[in-house]
Backbone as CSV, one residue per row, in Angstrom:
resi,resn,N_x,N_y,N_z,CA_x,CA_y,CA_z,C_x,C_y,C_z
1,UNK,-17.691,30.546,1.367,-17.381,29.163,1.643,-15.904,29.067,2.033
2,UNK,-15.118,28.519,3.537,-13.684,28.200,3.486,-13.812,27.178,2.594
3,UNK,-12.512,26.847,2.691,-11.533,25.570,2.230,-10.383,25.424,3.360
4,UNK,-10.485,24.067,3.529,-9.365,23.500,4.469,-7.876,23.289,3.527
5,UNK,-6.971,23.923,3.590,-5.578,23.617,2.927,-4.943,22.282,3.889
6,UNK,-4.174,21.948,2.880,-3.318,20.430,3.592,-1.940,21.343,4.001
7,UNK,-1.457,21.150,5.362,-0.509,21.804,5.821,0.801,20.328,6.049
8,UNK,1.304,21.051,6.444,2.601,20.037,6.164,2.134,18.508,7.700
9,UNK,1.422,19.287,8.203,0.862,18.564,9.617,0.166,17.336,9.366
10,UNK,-0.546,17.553,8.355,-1.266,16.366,8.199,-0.983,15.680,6.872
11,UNK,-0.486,14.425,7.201,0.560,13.401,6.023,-0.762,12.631,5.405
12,UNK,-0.508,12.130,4.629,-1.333,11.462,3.864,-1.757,10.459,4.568
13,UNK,-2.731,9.277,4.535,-3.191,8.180,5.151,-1.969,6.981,4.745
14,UNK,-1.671,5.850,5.776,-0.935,5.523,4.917,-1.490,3.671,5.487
15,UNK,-1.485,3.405,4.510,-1.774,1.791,4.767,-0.428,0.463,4.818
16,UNK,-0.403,-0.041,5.488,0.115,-1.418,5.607,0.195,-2.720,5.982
17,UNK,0.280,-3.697,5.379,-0.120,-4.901,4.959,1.098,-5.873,4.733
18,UNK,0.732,-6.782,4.988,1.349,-8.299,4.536,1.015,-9.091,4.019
19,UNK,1.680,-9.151,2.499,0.874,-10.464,1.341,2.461,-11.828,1.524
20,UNK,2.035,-12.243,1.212,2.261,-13.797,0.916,1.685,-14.943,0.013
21,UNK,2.668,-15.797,-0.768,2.445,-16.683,-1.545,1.949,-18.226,-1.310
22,UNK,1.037,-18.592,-1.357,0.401,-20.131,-1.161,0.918,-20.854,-1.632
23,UNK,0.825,-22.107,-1.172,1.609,-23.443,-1.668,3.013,-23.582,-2.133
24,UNK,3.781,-22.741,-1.751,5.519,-22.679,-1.480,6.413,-22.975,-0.550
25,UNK,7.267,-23.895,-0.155,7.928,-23.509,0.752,9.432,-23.718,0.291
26,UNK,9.760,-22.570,0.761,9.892,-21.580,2.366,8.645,-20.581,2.191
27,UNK,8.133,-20.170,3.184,7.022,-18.800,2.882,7.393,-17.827,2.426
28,UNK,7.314,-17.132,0.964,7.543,-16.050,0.535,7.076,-15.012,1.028
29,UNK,7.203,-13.703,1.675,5.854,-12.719,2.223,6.489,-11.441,2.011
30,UNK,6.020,-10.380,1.789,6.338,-9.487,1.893,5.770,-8.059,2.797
31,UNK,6.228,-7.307,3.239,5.547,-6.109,4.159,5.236,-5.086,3.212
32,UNK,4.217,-4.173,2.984,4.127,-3.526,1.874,3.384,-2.114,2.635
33,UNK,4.047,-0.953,2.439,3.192,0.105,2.940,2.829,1.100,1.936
34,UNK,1.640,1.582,1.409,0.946,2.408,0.316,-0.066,3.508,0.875
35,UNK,-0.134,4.575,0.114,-1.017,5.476,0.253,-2.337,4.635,0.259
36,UNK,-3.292,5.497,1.384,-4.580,4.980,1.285,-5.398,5.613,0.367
37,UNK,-4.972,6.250,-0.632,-5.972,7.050,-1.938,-5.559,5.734,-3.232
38,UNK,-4.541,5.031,-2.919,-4.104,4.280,-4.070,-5.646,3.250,-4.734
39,UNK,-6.102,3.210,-5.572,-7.046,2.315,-6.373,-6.691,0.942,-6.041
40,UNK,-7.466,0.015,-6.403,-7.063,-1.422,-6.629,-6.323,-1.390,-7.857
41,UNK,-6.336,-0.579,-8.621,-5.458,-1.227,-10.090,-3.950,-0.799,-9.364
42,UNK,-3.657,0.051,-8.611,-2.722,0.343,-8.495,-2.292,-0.615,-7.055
43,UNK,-3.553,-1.184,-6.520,-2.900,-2.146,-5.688,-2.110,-3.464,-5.776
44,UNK,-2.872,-3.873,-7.049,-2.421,-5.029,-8.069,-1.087,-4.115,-8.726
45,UNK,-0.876,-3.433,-8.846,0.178,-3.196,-9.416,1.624,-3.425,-8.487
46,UNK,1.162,-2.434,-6.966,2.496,-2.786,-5.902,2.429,-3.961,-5.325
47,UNK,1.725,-4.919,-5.467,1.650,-6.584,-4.763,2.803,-6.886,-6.296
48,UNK,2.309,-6.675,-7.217,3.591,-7.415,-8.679,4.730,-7.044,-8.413
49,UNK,5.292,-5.758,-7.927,6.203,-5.064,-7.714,7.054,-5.964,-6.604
50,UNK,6.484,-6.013,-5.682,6.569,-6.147,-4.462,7.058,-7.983,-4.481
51,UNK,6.015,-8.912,-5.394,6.456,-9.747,-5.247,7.732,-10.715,-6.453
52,UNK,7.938,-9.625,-6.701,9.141,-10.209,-8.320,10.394,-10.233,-7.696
């Protein structure tokens, strides 16, 4: 059986997004870029981060 090794060539997936806060003004928003292996708990975690 091979195995494919991760070489320096191929970077991780990477996701990015724009959250923002409702019923505020001025519009709060932020740009947020995360690994695409990250969970939802850990997505809820960098939106808290992100918006403090």
């Amino acid at each position: 059986m091979r195995t494919r090794e991760a070489g320096p060539s191929q970077a991780p997936e990477i996701l990015r997004f724009k959250t923002w806060l409702l019923g505020i003004s001025p519009m709060v928003w932020r740009r947020v870029q995360m690994p695409a292996s990250v969970m939802l708990r850990g997505l809820h975690d960098v939106i808290q981060v992100a918006m403090c």
